[in-house]
C-alpha positions in Angstrom: 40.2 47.4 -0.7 40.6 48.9 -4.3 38.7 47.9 -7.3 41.5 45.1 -8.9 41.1 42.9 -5.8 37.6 43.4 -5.5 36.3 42.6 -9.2 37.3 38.8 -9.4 35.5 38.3 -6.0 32.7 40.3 -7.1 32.8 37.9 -10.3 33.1 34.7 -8.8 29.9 35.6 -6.7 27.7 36.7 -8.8 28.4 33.6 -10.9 27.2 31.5 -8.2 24.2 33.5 -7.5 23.1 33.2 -10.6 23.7 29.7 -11.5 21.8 29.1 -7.9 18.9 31.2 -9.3 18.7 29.0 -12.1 19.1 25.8 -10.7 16.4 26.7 -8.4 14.1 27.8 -10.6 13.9 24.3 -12.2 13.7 22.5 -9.2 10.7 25.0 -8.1 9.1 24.0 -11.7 9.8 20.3 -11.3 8.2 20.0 -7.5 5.0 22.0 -9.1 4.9 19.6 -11.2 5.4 16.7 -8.7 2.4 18.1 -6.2 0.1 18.2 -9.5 1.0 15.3 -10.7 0.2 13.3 -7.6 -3.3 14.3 -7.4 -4.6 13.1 -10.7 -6.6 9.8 -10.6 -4.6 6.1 -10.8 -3.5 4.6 -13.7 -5.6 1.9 -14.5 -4.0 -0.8 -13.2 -4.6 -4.8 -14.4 -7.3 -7.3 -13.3 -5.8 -10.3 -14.0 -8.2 -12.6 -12.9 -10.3 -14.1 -10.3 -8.9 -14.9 -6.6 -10.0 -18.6 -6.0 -10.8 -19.3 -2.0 -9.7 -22.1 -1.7 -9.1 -25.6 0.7 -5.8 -25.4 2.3 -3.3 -26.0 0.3 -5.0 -25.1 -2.9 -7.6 -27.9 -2.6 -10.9 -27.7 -3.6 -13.3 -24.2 -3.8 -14.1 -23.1 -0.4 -17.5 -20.9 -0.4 -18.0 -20.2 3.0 -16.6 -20.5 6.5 -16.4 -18.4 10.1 -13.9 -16.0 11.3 -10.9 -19.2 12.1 -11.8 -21.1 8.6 -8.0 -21.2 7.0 -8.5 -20.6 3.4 -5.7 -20.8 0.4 -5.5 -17.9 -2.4 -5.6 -19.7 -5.8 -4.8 -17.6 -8.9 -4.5 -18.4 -12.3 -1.8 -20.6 -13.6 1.6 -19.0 -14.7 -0.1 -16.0 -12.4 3.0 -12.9 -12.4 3.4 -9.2 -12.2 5.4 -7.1 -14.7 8.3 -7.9 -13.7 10.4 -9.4 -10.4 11.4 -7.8 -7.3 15.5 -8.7 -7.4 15.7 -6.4 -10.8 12.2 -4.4 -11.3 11.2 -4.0 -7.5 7.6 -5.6 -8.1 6.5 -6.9 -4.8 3.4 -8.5 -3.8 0.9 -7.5 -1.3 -2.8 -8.1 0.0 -5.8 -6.1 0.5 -9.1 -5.8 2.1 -11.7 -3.0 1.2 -15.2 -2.7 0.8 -17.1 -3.9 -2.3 -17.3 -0.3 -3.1 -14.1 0.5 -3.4 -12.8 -0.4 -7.1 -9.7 -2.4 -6.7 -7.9 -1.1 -9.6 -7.8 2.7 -7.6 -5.7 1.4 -4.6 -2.5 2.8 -3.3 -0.5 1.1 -0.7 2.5 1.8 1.8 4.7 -0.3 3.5 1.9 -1.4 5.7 -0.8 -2.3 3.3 -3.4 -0.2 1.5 -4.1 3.4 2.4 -5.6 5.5 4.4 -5.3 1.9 6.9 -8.9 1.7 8.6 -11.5 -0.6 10.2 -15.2 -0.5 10.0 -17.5 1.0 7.1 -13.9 2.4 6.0 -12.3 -0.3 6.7 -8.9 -0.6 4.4 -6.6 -3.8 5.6 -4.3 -6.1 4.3 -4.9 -9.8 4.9 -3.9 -12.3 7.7 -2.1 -15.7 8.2 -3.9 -17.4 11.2 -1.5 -16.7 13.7 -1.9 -12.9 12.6 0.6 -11.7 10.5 0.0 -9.5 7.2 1.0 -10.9 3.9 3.1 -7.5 2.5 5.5 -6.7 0.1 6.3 -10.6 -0.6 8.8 -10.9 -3.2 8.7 -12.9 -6.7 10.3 -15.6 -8.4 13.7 -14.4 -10.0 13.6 -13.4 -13.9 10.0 -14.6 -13.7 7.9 -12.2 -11.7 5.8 -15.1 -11.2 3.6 -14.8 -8.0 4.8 -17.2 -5.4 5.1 -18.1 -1.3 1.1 -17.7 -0.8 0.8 -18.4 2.5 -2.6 -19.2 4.3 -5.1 -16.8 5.5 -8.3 -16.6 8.0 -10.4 -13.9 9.4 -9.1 -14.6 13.2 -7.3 -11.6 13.5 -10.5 -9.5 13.6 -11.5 -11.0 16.9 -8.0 -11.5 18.7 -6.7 -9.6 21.7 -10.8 -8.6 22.7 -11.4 -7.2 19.7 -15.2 -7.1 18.0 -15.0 -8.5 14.6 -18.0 -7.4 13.2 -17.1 -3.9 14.7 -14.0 -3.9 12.8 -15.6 -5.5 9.4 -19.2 -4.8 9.9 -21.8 -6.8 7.9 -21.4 -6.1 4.0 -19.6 -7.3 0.9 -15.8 -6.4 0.4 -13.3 -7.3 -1.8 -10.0 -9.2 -1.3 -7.3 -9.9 -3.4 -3.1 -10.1 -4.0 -1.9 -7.0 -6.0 1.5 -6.4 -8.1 2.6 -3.3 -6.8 6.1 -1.4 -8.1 7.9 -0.1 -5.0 5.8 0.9 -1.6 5.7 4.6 -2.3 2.1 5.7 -3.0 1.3 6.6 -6.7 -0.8 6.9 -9.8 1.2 4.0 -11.5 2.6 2.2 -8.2 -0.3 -0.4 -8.7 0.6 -3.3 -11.4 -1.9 -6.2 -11.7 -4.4 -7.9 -8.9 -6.3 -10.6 -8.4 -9.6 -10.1 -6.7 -12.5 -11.8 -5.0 -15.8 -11.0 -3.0 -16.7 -12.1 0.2 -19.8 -11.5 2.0 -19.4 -11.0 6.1 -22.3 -11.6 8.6 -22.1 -11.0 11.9 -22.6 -14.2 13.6 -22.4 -14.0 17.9 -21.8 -18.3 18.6 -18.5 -18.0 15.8 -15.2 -17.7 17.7 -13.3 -15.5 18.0 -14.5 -12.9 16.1 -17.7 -13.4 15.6 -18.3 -13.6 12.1 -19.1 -15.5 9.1 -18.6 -15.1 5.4 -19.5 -17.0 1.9 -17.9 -16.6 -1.0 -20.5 -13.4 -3.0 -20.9 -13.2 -7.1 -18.7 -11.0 -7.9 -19.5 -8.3 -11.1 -16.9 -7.2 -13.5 -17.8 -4.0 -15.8 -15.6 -4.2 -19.3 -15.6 -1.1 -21.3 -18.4 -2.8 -23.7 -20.7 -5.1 -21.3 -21.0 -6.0 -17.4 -20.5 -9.4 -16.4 -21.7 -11.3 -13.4 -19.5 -14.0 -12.5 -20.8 -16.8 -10.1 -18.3 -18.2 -7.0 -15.7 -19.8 -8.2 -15.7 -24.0 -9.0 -12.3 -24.5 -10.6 -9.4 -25.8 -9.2 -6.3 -24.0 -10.4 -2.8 -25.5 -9.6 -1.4 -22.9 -6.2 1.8 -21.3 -6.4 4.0 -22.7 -3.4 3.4 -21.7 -0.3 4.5 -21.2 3.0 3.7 -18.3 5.5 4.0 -14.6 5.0 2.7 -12.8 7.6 -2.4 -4.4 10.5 -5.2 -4.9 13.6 -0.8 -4.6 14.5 0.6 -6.1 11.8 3.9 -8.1 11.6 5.0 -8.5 8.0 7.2 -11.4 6.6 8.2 -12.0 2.9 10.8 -14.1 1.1 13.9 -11.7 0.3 16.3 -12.0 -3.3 17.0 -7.9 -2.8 18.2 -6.0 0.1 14.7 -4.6 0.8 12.2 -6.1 3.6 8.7 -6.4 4.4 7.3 -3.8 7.6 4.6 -3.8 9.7 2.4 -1.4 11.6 1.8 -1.3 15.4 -2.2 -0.4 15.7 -3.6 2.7 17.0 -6.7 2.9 19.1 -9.1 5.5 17.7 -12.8 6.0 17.7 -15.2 4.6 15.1 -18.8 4.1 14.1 -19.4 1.3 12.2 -23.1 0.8 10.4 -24.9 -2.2 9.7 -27.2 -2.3 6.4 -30.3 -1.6 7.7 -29.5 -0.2 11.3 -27.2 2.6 12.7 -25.7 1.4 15.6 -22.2 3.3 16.8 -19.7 1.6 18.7 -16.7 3.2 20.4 -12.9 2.4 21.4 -12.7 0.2 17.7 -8.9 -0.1 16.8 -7.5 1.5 13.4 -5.2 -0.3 12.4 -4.8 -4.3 13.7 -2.0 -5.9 15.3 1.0 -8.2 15.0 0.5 -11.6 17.1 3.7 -13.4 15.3 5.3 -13.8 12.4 6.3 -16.9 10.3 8.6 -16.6 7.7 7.8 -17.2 4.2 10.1 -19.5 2.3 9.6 -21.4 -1.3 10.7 -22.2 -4.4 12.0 -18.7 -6.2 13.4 -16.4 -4.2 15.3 -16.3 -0.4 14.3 -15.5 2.7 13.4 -12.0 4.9 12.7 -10.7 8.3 10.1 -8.8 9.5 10.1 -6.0 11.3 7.7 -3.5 13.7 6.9 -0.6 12.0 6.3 2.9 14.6 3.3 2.9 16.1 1.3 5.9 14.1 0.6 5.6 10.5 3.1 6.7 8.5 2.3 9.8 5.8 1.5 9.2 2.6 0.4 11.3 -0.2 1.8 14.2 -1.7 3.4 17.3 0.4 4.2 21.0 -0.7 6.9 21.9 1.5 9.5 21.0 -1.8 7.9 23.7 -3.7 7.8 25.9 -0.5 11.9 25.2 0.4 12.5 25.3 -3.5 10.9 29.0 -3.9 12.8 30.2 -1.1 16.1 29.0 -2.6 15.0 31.0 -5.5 14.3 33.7 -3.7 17.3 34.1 -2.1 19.7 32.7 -4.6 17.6 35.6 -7.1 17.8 38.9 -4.8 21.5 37.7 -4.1 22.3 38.2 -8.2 20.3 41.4 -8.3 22.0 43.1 -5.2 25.9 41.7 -6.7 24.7 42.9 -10.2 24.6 46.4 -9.6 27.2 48.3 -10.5 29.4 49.6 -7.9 29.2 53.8 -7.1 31.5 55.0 -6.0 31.0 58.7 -4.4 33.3 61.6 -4.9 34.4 63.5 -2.1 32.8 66.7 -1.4 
């Protein structure tokens, strides 16, 4: 082949190697800066008010009950995230956590907040009575306004054999509805919440999981003064409700997009679980909780959605390095390519 046929190709190539090198180059830059940016703190999302445990549906304050005492969230009047979930993608979800855990620094996943756990740990979402989770729940239209609140209770913890004050051992958590913008963990997925503080007890004659829980006086730190807050005694107007439904989750939620709620299928693990006071370990405690039904959720402001069983295992959240690991090799390859086609060709005399 002589040099006039050869030089075009020759071209041609080392145009595309080197356009490759570039392009690959920025995306290596852009996934470093992906990976670092996921591990800085949460933005600081909202508290936009107390949760009010309520009487079903939205009655009077309800301070204390057992493990199958069906309560109603009650938020504040007018109550919305950001924006709604047919044009922004704001859905609503639950949580549970411990008091410890500062509200405001969740993440969550299709299957409520992360990493999903029971005991000292424990990280769940919340429950109808007949056991679904209430996830990813869609707005009103336009609005964003918070809407199809369906009723909870603790039952779950104590269905299908399971030890409920194993799985939430005795302590103060907090529960609450968040705003959250899409289900992908992040540092500004979390939008506004609405939280509350219950205190559990374990309590052997309650059925079926053998606890009991009043409603706790909740503290609230602003930047200038801290703030003790005593339970709730106001009866705010609820938001329609119906049902919505991970001990196994099944998730419903009212659908005006294509998107849909999920659910998790619990694994069985091994846990310890500490009561104040005492350090008593227990063994064969499930992870994650799960699904006994679901109902769907339906009112005024948006459609309707089915659930669906999510995989078994927990799905993987957080952020990953293998895009700056496949990037750099692109680079590498796309870069020694436009070195090697760069050199001029020699050509060597005869002898």
């Amino acid at each position: 082949m002589n040099a006039s046929s050869t030089g075009p190709h020759r071209w041609a190539v080392r145009l595309v190697a080197r356009t490759g090198t570039v392009l690959s180059a920025v995306m290596l830059l852009l996934s470093i800066i992906g990976v670092g940016g996921g591990s800085s703190a949460s933005a600081a999302a909202t508290n936009a008010g107390p949760l009010v445990v309520a009487v079903p549906p939205g009655g009077a304050p309800l301070n204390s009950g057992g493990s199958a005492t069906e309560f109603s969230p009650v938020l504040p009047l007018g109550a919305a995230c950001s924006g709604d979930s047919a044009t922004g993608g704001y859905r609503v979800t639950s949580y549970m956590v411990p008091a410890s855990v500062d509200p405001s620094t969740l993440t969550f996943d299709g299957d409520g907040p992360i990493p999903g756990d029971v005991g000292v740990n424990l990280r769940q979402p919340l429950f109808s009575p007949s056991g679904g989770a209430f996830l990813n729940v869609n707005t009103a239209i336009s609005t964003g306004v918070v809407t199809n609140l369906t009723t909870f209770s603790f039952a779950r913890f104590g269905s299908d054999g399971l030890n409920g004050a194993e799985l939430v051992p005795p302590g103060t958590y907090n529960i609450g509805l968040a705003c959250i913008h899409g289900t992908r963990p992040g540092p500004d997925q979390l939008d506004r919440y609405w939280n509350a503080q219950l205190t559990f007890a374990a309590e052997a004659t309650d059925v079926p999981a053998g606890l009991t829980w009043r409603v706790a006086a909740e503290t609230v730190t602003t930047t200038s003064t801290t703030t003790t807050l005593p339970p709730a005694r106001t009866t705010l107007a609820p938001a329609t409700s119906t049902t919505a439904p991970r001990v196994t989750p099944t998730t419903t939620g009212p659908t005006t997009t294509s998107s849909s709620t999920s659910s998790t299928t619990p694994s069985a693990s091994t846990s310890t679980s500490t009561s104040p006071g005492s350090s008593t370990s227990s063994t064969a405690v499930v992870s994650v909780l799960a699904p006994v039904g679901v109902q769907p959720a339906s009112g005024s402001g948006s459609g309707s959605s089915s659930g669906s069983t999510a995989p078994s295992t927990l799905p993987s959240t957080g952020t990953t390095i293998w895009p700056v690991l496949v990037w750099g090799l692109v680079l590498l390859v796309f870069g020694r390519m436009a070195l090697l086609i760069g050199r001029p060709i020699r050509v060597r005399r005869p002898k």
